[in-house]
C-alpha positions as CSV (number, residue, x, y, z in Angstrom):
1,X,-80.7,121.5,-57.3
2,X,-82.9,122.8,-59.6
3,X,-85.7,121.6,-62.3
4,X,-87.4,121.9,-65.3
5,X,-90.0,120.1,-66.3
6,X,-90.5,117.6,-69.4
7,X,-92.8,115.1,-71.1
8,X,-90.2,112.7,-70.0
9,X,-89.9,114.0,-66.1
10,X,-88.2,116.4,-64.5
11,X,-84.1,117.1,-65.2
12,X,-82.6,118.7,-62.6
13,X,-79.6,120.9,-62.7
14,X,-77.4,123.2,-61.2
15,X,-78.5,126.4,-61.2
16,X,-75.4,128.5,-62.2
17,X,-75.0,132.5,-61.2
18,X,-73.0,133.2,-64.0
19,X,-70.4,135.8,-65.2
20,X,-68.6,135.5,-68.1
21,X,-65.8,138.4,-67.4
22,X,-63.0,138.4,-70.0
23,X,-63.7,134.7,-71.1
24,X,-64.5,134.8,-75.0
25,X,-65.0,132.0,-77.4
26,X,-62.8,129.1,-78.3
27,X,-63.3,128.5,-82.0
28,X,-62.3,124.8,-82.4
29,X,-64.2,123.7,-79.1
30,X,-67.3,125.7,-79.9
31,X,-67.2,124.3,-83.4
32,X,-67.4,121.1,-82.0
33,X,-70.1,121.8,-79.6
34,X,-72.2,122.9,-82.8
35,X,-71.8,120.4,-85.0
36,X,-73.7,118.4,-82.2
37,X,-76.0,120.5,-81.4
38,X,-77.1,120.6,-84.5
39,X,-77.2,117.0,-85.5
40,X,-80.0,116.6,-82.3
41,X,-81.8,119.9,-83.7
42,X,-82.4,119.0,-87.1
43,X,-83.9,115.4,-85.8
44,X,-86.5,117.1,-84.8
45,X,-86.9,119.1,-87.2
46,X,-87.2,123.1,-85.3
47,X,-86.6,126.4,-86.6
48,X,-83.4,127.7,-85.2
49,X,-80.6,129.6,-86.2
50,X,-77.8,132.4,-85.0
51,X,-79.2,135.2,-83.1
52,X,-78.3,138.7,-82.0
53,X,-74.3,139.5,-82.4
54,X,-73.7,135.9,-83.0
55,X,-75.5,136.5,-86.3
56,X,-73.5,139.3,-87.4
57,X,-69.9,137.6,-87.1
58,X,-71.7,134.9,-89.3
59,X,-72.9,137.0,-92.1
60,X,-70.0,139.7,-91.8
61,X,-66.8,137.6,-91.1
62,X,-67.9,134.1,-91.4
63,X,-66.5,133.4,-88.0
64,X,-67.3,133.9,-84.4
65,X,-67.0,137.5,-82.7
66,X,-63.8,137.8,-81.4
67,X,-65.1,139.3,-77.6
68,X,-67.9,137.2,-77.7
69,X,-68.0,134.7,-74.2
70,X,-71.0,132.8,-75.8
71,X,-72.8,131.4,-78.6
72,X,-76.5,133.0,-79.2
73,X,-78.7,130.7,-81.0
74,X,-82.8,130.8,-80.9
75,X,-85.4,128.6,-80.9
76,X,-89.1,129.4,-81.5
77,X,-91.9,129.3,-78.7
78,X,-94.2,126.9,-80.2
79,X,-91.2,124.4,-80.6
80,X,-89.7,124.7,-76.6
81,X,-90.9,121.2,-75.6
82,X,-89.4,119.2,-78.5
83,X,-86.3,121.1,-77.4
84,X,-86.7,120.1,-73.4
85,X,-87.1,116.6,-74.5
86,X,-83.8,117.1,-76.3
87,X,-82.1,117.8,-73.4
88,X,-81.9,113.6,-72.4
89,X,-80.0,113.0,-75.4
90,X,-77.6,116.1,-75.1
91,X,-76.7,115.1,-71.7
92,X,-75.6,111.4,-72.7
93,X,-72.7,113.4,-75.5
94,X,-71.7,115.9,-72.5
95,X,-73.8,119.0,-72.6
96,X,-74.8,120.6,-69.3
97,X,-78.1,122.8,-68.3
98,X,-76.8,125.2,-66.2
99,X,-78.9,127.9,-66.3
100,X,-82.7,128.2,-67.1
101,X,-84.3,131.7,-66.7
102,X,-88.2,131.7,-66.5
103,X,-88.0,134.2,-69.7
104,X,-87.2,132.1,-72.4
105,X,-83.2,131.7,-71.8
106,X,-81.7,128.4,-71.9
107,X,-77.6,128.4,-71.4
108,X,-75.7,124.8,-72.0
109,X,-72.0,124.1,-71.5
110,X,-69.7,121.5,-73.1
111,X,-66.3,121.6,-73.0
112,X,-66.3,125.0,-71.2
113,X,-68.2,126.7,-73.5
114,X,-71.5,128.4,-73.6
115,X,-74.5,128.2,-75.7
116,X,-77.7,130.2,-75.1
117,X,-80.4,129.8,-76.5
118,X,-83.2,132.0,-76.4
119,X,-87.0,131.3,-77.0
120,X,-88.9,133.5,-79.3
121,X,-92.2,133.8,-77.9
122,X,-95.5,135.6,-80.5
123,X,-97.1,138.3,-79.2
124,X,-99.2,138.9,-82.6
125,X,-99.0,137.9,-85.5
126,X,-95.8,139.5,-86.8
127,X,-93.9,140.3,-83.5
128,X,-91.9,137.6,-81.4
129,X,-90.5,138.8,-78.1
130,X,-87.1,137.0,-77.0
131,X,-87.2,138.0,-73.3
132,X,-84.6,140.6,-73.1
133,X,-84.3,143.6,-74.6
134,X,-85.0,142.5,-78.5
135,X,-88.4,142.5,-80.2
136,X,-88.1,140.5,-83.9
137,X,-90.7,140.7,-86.6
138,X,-91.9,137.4,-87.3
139,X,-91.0,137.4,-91.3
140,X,-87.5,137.9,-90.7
141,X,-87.6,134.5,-88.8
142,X,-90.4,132.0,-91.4
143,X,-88.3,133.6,-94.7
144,X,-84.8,132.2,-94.1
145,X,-82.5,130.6,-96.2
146,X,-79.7,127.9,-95.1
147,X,-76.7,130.0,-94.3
148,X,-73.4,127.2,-94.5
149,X,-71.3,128.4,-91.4
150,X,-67.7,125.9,-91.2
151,X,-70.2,123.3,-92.5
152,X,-73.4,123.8,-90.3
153,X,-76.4,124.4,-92.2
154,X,-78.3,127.4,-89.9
155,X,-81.4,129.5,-90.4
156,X,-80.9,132.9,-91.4
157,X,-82.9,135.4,-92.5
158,X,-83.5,136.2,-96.0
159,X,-83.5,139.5,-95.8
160,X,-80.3,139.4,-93.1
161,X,-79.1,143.0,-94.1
162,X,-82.7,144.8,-93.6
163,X,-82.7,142.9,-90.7
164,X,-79.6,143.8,-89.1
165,X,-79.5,147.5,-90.4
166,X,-83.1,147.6,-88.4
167,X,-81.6,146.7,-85.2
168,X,-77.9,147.4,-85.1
169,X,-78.0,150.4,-87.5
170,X,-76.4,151.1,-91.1
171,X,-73.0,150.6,-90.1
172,X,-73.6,147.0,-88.3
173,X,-70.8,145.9,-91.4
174,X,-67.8,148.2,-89.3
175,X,-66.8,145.1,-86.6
176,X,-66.9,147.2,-82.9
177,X,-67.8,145.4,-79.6
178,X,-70.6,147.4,-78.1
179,X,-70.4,145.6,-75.0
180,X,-67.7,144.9,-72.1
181,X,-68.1,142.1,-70.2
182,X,-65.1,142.7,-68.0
183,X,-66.1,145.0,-64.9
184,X,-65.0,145.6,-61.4
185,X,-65.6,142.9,-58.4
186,X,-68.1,145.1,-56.7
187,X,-70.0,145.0,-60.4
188,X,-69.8,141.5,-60.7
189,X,-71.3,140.7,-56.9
190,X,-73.9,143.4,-57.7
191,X,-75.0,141.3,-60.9
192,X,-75.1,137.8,-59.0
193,X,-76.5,139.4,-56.5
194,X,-79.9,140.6,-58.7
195,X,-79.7,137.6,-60.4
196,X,-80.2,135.5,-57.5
197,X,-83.2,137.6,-56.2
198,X,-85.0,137.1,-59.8
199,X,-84.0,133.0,-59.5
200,X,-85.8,133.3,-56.3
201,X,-88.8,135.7,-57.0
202,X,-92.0,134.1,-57.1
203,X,-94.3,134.0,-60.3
204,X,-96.5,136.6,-59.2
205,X,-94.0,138.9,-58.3
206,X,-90.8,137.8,-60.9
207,X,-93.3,138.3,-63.7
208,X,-94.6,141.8,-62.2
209,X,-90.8,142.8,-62.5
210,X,-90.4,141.3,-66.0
211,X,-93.2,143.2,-67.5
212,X,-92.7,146.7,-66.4
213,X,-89.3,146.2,-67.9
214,X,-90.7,144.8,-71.2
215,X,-92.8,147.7,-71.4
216,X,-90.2,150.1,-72.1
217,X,-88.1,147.8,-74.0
218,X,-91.4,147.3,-76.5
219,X,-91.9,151.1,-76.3
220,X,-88.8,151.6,-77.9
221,X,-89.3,148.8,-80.4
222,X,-92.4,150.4,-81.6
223,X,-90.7,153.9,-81.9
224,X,-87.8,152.4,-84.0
225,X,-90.9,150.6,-85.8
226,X,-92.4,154.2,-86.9
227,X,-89.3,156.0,-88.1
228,X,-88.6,153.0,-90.7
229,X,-92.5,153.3,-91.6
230,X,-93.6,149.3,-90.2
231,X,-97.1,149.1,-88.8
232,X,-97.6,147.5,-86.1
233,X,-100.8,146.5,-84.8
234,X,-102.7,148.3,-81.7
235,X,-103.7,145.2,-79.9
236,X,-100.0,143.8,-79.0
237,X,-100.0,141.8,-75.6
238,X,-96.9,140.6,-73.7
239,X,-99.1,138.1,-72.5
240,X,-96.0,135.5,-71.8
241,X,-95.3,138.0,-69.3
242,X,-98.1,137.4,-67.6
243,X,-98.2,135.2,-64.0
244,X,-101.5,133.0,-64.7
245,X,-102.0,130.8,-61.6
246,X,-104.4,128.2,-63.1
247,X,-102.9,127.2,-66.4
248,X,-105.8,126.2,-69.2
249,X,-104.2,124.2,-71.9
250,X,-107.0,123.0,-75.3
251,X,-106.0,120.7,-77.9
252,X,-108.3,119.3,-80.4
253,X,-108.7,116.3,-83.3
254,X,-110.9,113.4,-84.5
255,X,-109.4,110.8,-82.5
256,X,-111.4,107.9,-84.1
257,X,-108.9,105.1,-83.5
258,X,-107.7,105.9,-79.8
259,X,-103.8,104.8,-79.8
260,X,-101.1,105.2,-77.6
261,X,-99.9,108.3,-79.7
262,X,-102.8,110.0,-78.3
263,X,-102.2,109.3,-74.8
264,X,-99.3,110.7,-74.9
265,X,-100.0,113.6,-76.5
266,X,-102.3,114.0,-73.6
267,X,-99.7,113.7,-71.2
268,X,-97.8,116.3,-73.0
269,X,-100.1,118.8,-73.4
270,X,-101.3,118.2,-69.4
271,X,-97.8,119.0,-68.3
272,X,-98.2,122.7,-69.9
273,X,-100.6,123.3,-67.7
274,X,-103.2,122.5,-64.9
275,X,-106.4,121.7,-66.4
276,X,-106.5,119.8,-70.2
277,X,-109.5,120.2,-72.6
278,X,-109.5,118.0,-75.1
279,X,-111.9,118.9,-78.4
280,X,-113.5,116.2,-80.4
281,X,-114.6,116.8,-84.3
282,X,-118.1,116.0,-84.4
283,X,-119.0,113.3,-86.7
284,X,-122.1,114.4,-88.6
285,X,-119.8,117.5,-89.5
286,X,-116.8,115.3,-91.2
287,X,-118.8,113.4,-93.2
288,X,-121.2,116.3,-94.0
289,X,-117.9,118.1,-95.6
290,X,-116.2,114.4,-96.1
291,X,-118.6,112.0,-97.3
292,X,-115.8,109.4,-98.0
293,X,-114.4,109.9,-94.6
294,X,-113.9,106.5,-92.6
295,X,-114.4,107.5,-89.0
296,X,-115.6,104.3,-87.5
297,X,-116.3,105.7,-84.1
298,X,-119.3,107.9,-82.7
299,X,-118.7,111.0,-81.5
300,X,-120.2,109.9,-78.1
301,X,-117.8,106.6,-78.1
302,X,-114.7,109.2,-78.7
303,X,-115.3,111.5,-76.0
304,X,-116.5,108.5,-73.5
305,X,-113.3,106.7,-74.2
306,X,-111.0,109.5,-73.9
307,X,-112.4,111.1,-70.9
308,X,-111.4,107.8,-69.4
309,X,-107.5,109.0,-69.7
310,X,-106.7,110.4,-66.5
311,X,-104.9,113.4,-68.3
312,X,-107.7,114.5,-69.5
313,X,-109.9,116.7,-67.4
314,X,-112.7,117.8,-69.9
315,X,-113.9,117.1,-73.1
316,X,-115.8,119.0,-75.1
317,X,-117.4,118.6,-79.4
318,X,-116.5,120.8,-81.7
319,X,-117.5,121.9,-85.7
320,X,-114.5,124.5,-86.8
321,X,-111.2,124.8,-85.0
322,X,-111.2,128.4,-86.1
323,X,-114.5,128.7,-83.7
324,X,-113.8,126.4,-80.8
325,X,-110.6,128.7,-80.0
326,X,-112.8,131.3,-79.8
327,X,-115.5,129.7,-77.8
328,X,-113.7,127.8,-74.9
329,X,-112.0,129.7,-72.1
330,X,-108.1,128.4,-72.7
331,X,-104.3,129.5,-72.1
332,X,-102.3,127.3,-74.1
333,X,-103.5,125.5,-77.5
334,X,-101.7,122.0,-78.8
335,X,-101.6,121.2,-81.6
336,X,-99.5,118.6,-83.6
337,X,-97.1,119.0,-86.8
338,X,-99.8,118.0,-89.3
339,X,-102.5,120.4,-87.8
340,X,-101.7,122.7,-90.0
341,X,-104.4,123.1,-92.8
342,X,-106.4,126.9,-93.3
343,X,-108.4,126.4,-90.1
344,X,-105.8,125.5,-87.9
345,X,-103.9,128.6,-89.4
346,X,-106.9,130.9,-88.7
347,X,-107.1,129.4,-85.4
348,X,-103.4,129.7,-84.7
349,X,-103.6,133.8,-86.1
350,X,-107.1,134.3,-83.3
351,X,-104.9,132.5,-80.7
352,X,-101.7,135.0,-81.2
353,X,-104.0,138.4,-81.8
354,X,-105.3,137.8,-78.4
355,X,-102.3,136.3,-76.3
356,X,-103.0,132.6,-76.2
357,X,-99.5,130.7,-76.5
358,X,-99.1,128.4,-79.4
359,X,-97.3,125.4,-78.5
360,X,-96.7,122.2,-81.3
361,X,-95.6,118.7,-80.0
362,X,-94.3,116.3,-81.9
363,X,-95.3,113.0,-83.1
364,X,-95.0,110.1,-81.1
365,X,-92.6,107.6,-83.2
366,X,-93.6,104.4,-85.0
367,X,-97.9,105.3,-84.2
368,X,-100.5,107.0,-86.1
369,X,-103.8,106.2,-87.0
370,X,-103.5,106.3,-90.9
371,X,-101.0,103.2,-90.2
372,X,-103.3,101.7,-87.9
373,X,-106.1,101.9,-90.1
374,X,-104.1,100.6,-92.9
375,X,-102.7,97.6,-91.1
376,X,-106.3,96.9,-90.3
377,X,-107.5,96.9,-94.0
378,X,-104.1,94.4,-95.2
379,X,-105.2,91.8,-92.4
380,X,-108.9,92.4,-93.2
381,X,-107.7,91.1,-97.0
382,X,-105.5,88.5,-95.9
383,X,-108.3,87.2,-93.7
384,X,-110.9,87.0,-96.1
């Protein structure tokens, strides 16, 4: 069996060598499985939408490609643990994991059908890499537009037709399957038989592989990039391609009124990596900026009582977040839904300009400390 891990543990699954052959897509049972998918996607609230071919049957016919053995939907980088977590509940209304590829691929069945969905990872500012072959400009996935396919509300881009023309060519409106997915037996054992090596490969040397073949891919991207007259900036890394042994992960915050929120959000962010830095907001600096701020705590008492949480492996003070990024040797930076205010986005723009990941956990539900601190003022009332 194989795993992936999870704040919540580790799900294991069968690892699948897959071939879809002459299998294509049955309408009413995929339908199904979409209406709910969706219903556990929108709870938590991620961008996602069609991707790839699946998009064009949706804007062109309203309908599913005919040849088509699977669904394509994507999911950004930054929102992959919210969908792990997911996974739980999926399993308890009959969706399967059975395939996971280190890339960014995640393929689910229900019902004997397919769904893949693939992981848009940054590699600047305006370029997200899927894995494959494909290289998307970040606009075309932040300006959508709720697209109402058989009555699912999906993300698609607001400029769908630039879009496709840029990728598929002018004529992406003519239906025409590009792609056969029946081939002979020796084919087939040929493809399981790669695909089992790269299952197998270790980091160092699956990775190695991965990036010379991005390479070119990204090569041609930037090509296509020049003829329709897009600049694309010189310092692109395909950094997620990278094997890094020792994983740094930073995440950062005030944490006056320590809660179980936060210790969890600890946990999280510990499982993306090996070693956890967690930032504190120096205290003089709030209330030099906020002089109403409440923060009740020192910024000595903070970092004491969190480097108590055995998550935590370091703990360090901070001013800006746009300068600690900048300042602390990391991999990975956390940071929650709310962090999202002009420093956190010049932090987040620094942190994709020079191939840090951006990763954003949710909330933990029914916890915060502007509730804590509230409930603390009524009883403070009520007690006087």
């Amino acid at each position: 069996m194989a795993h992936i891990k999870t704040s919540k543990g580790y799900i294991e699954y069968e690892r699948h060598l897959l071939y879809f052959g002459n299998k294509v897509i049955i309408p009413k049972i995929m339908l199904d499985n979409l209406q709910v998918l969706s219903v556990y996607l929108d709870k938590i609230d991620i961008n996602w939408g069609p991707a790839f071919g699946t998009l064009i049957g949706i804007v062109r016919n309203d309908d599913f490609q005919s040849w088509k053995p699977a669904f394509d939907l994507y999911i950004l980088k930054e929102d992959e643990e919210r969908f792990k977590d997911v996974l739980w509940l999926l399993y308890n209304v009959g969706f399967q994991l059975v395939r996971y590829e280190r890339r960014g691929i995640y393929i689910l069945l229900r019902n004997g059908e397919y769904i893949n969905v693939f992981v848009l990872a940054k590699i600047s500012s305006d370029i997200r890499h899927t894995g494959g072959t494909f290289y998307i400009r970040e606009k075309y996935l932040q300006n959508t537009v709720k697209w109402n396919f058989k009555g699912i509300q999906m993300n698609v881009p607001v400029d769908v037709d630039e879009y496709l023309t840029f990728h598929y060519g002018e004529d992406w409106t003519i239906p025409k399957q590009t792609i056969s997915y029946s081939k002979p037996i020796l084919f087939r054992y040929w493809h399981w038989l790669k695909v089992w090596i790269q299952d197998h490969l270790p980091d160092n040397l699956y990775y190695y592989w991965l990036f010379k073949h991005r390479k070119k891919d990204f090569k041609r991207f930037k090509q296509r990039c020049e003829k329709a007259g897009i600049p694309l900036p010189d310092n692109v890394q395909l950094s997620s391609m990278k094997p890094r042994k020792y994983k740094r992960v930073l995440t950062v915050g005030v944490y006056d009124l320590l809660h179980k929120g936060h210790v969890e959000l600890y946990r999280r962010a510990k499982g993306l990596g090996d070693y956890l830095i967690v930032a504190v907001q120096d205290g003089e600096f709030i209330l030099k900026y906020k002089p109403n701020a409440k923060v009740l705590n020192s910024t000595e008492d903070r970092k004491y009582m969190i480097k108590a949480i055995r998550y935590v492996d370091e703990v360090i003070t901070y001013t800006d977040v746009d300068k600690i990024v900048q300042e602390v040797d990391f991999d990975v930076f956390v940071t929650g839904p709310d962090q999202c205010h002009d420093g956190f986005q010049r932090a987040i723009r620094w942190c994709e300009e020079h191939g840090k990941e951006h990763i954003v956990l949710g909330r933990t539900d029914g916890v915060s400390s502007s509730e804590l601190k509230a409930k603390i003022a009524e009883k403070t009332k009520l007690n006087k």
